[in-house]
Backbone bond lengths (Angstrom), bond angles and torsions (degrees), N, CA, C in turn:
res aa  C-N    CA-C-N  psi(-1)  N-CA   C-N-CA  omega(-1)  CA-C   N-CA-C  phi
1 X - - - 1.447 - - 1.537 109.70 -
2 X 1.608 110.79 152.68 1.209 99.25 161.68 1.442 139.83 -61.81
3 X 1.499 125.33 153.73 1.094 103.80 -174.74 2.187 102.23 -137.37
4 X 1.481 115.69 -176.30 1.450 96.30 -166.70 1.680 99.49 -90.60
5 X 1.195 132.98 -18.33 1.564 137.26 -170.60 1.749 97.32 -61.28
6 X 1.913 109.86 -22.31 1.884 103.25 173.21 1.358 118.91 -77.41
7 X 1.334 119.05 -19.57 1.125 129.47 174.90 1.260 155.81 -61.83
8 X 1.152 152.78 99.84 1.530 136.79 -162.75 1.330 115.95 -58.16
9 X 1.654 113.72 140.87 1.863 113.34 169.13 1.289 105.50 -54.82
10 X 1.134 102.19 166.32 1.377 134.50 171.64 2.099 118.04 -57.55
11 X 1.410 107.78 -16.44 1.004 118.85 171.19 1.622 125.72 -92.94
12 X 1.364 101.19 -30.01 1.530 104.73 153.53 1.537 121.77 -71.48
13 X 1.463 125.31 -29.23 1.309 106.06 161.78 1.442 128.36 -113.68
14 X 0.843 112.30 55.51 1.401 142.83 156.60 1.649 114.61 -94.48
15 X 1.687 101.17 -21.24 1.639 97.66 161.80 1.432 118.90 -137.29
16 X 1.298 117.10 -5.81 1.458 128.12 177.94 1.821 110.67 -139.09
17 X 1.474 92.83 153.73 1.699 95.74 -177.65 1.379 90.81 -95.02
18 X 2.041 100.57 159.93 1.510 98.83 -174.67 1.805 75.09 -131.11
19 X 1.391 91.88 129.59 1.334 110.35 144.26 1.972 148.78 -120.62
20 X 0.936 113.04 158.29 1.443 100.62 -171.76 1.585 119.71 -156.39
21 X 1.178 144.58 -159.28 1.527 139.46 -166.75 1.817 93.44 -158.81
22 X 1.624 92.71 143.73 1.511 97.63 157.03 1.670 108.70 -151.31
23 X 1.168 109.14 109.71 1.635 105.68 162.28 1.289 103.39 65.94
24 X 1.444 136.47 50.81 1.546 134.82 175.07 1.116 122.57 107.75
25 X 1.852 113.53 -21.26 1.261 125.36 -162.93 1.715 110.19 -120.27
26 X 1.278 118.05 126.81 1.128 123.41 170.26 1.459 107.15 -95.54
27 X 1.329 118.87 146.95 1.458 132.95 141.30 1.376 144.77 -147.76
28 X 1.529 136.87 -174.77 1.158 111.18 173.49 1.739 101.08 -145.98
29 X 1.077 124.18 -176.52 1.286 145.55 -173.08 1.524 115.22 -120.31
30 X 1.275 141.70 131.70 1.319 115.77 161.05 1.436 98.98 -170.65
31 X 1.582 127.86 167.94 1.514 124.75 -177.21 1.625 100.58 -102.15
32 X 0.991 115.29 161.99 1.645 132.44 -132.00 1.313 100.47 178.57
33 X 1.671 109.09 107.09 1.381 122.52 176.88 2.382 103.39 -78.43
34 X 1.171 123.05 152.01 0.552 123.24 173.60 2.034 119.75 -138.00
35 X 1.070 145.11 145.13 1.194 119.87 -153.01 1.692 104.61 69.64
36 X 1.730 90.20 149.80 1.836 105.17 145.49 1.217 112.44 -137.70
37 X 1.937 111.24 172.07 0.635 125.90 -144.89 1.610 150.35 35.07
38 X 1.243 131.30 -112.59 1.814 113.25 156.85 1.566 127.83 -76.44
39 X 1.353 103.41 -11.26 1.346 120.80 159.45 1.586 114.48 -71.53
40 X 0.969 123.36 0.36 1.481 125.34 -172.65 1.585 101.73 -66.80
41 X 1.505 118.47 177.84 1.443 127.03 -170.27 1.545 88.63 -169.55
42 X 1.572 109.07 160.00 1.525 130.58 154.29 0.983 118.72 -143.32
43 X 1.118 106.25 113.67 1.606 152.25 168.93 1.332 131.17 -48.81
44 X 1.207 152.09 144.18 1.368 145.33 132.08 1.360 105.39 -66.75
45 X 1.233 134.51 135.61 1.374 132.15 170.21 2.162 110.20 -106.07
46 X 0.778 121.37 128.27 1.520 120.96 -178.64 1.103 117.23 -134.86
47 X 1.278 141.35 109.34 1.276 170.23 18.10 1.785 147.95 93.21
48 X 1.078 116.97 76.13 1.188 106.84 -174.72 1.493 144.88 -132.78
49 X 1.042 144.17 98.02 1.170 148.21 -164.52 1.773 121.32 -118.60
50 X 1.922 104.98 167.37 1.845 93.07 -150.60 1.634 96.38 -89.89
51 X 0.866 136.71 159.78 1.457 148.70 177.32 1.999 100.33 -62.79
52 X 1.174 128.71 150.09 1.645 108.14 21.21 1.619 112.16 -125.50
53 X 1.654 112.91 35.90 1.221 137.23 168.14 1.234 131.64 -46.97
54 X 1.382 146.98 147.05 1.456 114.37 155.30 1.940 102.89 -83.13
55 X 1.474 103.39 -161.85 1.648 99.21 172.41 1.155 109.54 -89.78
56 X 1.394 129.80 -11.36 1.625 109.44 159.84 1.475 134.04 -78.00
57 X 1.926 95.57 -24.75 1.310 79.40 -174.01 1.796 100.16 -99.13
58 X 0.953 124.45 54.72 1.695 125.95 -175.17 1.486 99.16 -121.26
59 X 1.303 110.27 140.57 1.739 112.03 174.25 1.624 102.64 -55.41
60 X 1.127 113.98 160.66 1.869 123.14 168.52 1.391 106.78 -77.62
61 X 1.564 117.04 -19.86 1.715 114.45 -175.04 1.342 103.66 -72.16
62 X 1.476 123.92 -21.35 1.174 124.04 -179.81 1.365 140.89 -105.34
63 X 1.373 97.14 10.10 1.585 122.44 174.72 1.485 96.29 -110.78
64 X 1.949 105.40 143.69 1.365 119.63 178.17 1.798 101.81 -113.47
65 X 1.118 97.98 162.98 1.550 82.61 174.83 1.343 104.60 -169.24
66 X 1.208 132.09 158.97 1.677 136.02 -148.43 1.702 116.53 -153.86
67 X 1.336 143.52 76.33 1.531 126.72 162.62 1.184 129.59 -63.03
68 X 1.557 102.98 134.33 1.702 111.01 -171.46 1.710 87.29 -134.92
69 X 1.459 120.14 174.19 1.399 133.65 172.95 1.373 96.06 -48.58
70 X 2.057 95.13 153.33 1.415 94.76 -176.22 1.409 95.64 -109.68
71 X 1.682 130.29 69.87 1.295 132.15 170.04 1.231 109.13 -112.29
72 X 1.530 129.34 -154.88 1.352 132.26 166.71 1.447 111.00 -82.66
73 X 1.874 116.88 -14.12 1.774 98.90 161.91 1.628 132.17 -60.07
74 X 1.685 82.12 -40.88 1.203 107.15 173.71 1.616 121.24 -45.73
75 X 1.285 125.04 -62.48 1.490 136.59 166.63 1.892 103.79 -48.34
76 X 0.743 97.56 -41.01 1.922 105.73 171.34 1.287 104.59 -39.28
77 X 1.586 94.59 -69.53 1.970 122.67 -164.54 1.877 85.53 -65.05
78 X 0.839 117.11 -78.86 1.383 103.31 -163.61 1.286 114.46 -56.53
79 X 1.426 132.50 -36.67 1.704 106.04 162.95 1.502 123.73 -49.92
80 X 1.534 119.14 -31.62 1.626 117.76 -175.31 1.108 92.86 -61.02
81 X 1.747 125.37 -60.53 1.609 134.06 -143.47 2.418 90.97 -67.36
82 X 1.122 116.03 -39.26 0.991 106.82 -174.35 2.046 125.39 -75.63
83 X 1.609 91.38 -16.37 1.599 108.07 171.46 1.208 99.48 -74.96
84 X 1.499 135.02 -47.18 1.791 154.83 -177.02 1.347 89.59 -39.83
85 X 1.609 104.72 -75.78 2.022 128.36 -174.35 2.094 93.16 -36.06
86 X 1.302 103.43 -47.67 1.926 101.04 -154.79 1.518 95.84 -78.11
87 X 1.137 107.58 -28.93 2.056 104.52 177.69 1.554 99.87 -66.34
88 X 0.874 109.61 -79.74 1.366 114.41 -159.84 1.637 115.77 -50.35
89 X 1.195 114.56 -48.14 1.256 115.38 170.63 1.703 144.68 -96.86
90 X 1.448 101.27 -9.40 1.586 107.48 -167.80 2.148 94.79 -123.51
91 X 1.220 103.01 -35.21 1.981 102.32 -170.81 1.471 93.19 -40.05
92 X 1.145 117.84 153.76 1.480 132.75 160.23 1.605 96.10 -97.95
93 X 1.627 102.22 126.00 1.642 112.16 171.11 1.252 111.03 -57.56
């Protein structure tokens, strides 16, 4: 399973997206304004789609994807939500 020691801090994406693969499953990480203007927000954005694509060239029907805070809970929440994504869809029974 994934775990958070694979992950980049919170200070690397604050300027770059991190992406990566596990066992069938691609995904990525990245901050993601949501709202405009004073309504605006920043996001963690999380991401996932099946190999052996990159994310552009993969249909959108087949990518899932999830925003949680863009802190270190946040990177938490999106590693669980992306172990959740690898059960359900990629484990071999």
């Amino acid at each position: 399973m994934l775990e958070r020691k694979n992950f980049m801090p919170i200070n690397y994406l604050k300027k770059e997206r991190f992406t990566g693969s596990y066992q069938g499953m691609r995904y990525k990480m990245e901050k993601a304004q949501i709202g405009e203007g004073e309504e605006a927000k920043t996001v963690l954005r999380v991401v996932q789609w099946p190999e052996p694509y990159s994310f552009d060239a993969t249909k959108d029907e087949k990518k899932t994807s999830m925003d949680t805070s863009f802190d270190e809970e946040g990177i938490e929440k999106g590693i669980d939500w992306l172990n959740e994504e690898y059960l359900k869809h990629y484990q071999p029974f």
